[in-house]
C-alpha positions as semicolon CSV with decimal commas, in nm:
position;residue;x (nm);y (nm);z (nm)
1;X;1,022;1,389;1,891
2;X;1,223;1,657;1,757
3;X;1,204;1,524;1,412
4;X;0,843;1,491;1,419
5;X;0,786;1,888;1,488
6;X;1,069;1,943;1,272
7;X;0,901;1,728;0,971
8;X;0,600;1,983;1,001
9;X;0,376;1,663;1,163
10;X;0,113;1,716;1,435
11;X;-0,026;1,508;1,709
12;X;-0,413;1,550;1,556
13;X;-0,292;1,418;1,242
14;X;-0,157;1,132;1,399
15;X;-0,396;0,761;1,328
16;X;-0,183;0,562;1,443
17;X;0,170;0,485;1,658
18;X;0,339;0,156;1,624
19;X;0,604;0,120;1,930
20;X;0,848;-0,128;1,763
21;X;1,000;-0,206;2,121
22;X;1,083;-0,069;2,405
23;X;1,436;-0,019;2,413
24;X;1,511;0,331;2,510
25;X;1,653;0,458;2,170
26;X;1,238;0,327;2,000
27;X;1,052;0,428;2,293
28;X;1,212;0,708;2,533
29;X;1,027;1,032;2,330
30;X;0,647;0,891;2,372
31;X;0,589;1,078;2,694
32;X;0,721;1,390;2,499
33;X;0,429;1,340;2,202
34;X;0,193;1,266;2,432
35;X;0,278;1,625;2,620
36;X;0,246;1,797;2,303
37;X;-0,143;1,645;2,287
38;X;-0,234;1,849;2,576
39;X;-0,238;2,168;2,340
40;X;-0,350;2,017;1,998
41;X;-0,746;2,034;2,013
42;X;-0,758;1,694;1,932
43;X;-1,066;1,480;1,991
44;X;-1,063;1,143;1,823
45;X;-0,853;0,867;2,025
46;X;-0,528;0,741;1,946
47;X;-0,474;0,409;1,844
48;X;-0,106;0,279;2,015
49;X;0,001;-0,090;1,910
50;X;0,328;-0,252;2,088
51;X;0,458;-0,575;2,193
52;X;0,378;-0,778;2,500
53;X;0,599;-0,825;2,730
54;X;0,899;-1,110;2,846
55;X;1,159;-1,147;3,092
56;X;1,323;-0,796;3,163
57;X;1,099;-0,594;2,903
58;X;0,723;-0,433;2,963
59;X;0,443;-0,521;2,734
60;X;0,292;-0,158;2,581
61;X;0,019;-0,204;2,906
62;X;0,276;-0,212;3,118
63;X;0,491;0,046;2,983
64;X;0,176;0,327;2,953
65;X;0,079;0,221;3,315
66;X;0,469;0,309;3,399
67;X;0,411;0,646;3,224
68;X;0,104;0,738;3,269
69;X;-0,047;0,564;3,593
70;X;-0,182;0,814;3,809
71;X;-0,093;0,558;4,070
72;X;0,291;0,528;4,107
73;X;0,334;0,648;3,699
74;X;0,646;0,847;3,608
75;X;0,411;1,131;3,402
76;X;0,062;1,038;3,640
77;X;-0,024;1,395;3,566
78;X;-0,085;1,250;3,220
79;X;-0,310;0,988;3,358
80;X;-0,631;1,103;3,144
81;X;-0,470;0,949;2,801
82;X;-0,537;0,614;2,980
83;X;-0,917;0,648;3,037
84;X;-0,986;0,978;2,856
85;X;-1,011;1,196;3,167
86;X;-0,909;1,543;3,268
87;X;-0,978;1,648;2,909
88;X;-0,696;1,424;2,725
89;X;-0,787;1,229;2,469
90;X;-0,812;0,789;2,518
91;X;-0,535;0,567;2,411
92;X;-0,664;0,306;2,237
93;X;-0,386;0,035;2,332
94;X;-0,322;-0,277;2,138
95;X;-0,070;-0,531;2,292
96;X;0,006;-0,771;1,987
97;X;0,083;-1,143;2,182
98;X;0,403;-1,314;2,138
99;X;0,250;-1,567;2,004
100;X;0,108;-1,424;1,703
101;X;0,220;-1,567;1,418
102;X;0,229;-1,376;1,037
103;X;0,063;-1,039;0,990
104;X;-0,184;-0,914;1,302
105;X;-0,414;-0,610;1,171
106;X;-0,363;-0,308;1,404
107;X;-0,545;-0,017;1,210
108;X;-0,848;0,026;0,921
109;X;-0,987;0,327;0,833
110;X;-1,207;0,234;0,545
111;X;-1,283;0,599;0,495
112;X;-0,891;0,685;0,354
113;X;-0,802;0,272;0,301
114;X;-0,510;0,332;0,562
115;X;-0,434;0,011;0,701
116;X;-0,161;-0,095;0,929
117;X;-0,022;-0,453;1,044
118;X;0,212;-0,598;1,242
119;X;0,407;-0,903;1,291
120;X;0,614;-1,021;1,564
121;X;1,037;-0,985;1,434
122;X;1,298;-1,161;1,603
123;X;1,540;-0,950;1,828
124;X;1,730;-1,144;2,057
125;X;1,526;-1,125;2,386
126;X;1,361;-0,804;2,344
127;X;1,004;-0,871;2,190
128;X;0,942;-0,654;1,868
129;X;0,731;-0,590;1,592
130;X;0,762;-0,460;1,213
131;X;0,543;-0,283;1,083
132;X;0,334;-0,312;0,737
133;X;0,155;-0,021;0,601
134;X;-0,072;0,001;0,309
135;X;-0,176;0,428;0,230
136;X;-0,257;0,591;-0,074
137;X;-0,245;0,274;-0,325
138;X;0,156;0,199;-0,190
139;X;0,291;-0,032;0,076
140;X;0,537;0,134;0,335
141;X;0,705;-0,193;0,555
142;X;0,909;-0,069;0,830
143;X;1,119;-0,378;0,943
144;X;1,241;-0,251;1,292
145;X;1,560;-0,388;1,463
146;X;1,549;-0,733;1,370
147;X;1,825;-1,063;1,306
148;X;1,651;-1,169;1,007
149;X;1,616;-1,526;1,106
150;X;1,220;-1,577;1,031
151;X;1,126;-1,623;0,685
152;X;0,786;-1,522;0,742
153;X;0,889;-1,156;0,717
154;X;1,027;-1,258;0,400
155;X;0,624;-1,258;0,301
156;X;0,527;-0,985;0,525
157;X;0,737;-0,766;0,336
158;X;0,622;-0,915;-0,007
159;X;0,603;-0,638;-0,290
160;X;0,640;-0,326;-0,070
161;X;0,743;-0,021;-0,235
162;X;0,924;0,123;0,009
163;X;1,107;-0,097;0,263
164;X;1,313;0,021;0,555
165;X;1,536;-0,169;0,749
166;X;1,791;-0,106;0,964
167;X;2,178;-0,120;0,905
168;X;2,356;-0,101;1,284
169;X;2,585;-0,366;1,244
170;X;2,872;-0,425;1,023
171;X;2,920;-0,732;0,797
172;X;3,186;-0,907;1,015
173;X;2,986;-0,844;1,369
174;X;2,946;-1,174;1,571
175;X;2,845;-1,295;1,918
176;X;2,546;-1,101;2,085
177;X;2,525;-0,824;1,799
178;X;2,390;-1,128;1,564
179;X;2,084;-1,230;1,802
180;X;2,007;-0,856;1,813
181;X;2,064;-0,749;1,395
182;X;2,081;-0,902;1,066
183;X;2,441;-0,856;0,873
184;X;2,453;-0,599;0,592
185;X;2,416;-0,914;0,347
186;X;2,110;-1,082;0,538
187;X;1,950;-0,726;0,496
188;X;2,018;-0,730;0,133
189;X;1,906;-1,107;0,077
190;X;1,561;-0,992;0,227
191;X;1,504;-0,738;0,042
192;X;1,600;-0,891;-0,262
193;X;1,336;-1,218;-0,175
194;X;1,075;-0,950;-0,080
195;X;1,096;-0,835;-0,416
196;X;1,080;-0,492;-0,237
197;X;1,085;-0,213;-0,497
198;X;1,279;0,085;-0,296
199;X;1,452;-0,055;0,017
200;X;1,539;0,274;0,270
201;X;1,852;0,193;0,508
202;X;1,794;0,337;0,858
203;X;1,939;0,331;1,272
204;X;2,320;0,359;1,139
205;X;2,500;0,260;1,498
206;X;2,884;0,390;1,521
207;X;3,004;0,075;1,431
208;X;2,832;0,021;1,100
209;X;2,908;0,437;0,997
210;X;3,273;0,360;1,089
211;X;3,256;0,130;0,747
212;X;2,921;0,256;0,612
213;X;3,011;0,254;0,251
214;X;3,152;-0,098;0,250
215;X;2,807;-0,219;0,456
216;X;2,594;-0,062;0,198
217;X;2,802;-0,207;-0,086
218;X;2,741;-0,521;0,079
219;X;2,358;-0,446;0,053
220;X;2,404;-0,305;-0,291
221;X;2,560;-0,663;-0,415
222;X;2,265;-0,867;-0,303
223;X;1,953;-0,640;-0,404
224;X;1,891;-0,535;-0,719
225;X;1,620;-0,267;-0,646
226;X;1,667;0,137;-0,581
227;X;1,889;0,146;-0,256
228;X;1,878;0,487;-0,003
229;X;2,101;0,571;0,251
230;X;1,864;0,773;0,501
231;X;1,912;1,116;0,659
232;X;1,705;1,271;0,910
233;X;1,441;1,446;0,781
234;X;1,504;1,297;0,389
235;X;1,164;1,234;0,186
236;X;1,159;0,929;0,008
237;X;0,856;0,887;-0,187
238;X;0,755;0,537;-0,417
């Protein structure tokens, strides 16, 4: 959330917000952007796409009803962004199933040809999506925490020009780490079969900084494409 003021964005610019998952470190600042809609004028709702739920994690209903219910919710002051009340502006939820299979259309605004998708990504027991996006005549796929076991993504992320994917492991991890993250050289490999043009690395974890430029030479060895280390609050354009 501090990023997104800092970045100059707004909450009435906003179309759309894709909750990759709801571990804490993806999902613990939405109560905070949904505060800062109290004073933004806006009027349109807000389209909010997550995945369901399974075993110890909410699905997105759950997890706004946990926020936002003005029965028992942690923020039930904020209750209005669930049916529009008490002059807050609806949620328009979409829970995408677990058993969705391939690309699932979230957002279409044939006015500005925005479009957003999402597909289901495999991340040990936490359900998770990525997230495709098609703006301005270029295609932004946002892979989100991910083992890079399903090939489908492989198509998913077919010809984007900017790919981001996330680098939190190192190259010799093993055990649990590997059902939660692909290894620097999986990350690389999909890219590369994507045929992704730009491919943005992103959610460095301590133990894949402690060797970063040996992970990302890893990365570098298997894609053959423009390769970006990201920094908070670095524009990278296609």
């Amino acid at each position: 959330f501090l990023r997104f003021g800092e970045a100059g964005a707004t909450f009435e610019g906003l179309d759309v917000v894709g909750l990759s998952h709801f571990h804490t470190d993806h999902s613990v600042d939405f109560a905070a952007l949904l505060k800062s809609g109290n004073f933004s004028g806006r009027e349109r709702p807000l389209r909010v796409a997550g995945p369901a739920g399974a075993r110890l994690f909410p699905g997105l209903e759950v997890y706004l009803d946990s926020l936002l219910g003005a029965d028992g919710g942690a923020y039930g002051y904020l209750a209005g962004y669930l049916d529009g009340s008490r002059g807050l502006i609806k949620l328009d939820v979409l829970e995408i199933p677990r058993d969705a299979a391939g690309a699932r259309p979230v957002f279409d605004d044939k006015a500005t040809g925005l479009t957003v998708a999402a597909m289901n990504v495999p991340h040990g027991i936490v359900p998770a999506l990525g997230f495709r996006v098609r703006v301005d005549g270029k295609t932004l796929v946002f892979a989100s925490d991910q083992n890079g076991s399903d090939e489908g993504f492989i198509d998913f992320a077919r010809g984007a020009d900017i790919l981001v994917m996330h680098l939190p492991i190192p190259e010799g991890a093993t055990g649990g780490a590997l059902q939660l993250h692909a290894r620097p050289s999986r990350v690389g490999a999909i890219a590369q079969a994507a045929g992704a043009k730009t491919l943005v690395l992103s959610h460095f974890m301590a133990r894949s900084l402690a060797q970063l430029d040996t992970n990302v030479g890893i990365v570098a060895d298997a894609f053959d494409g423009e390769l970006v280390v990201a920094s908070d609050l670095a524009c990278v354009l296609p």
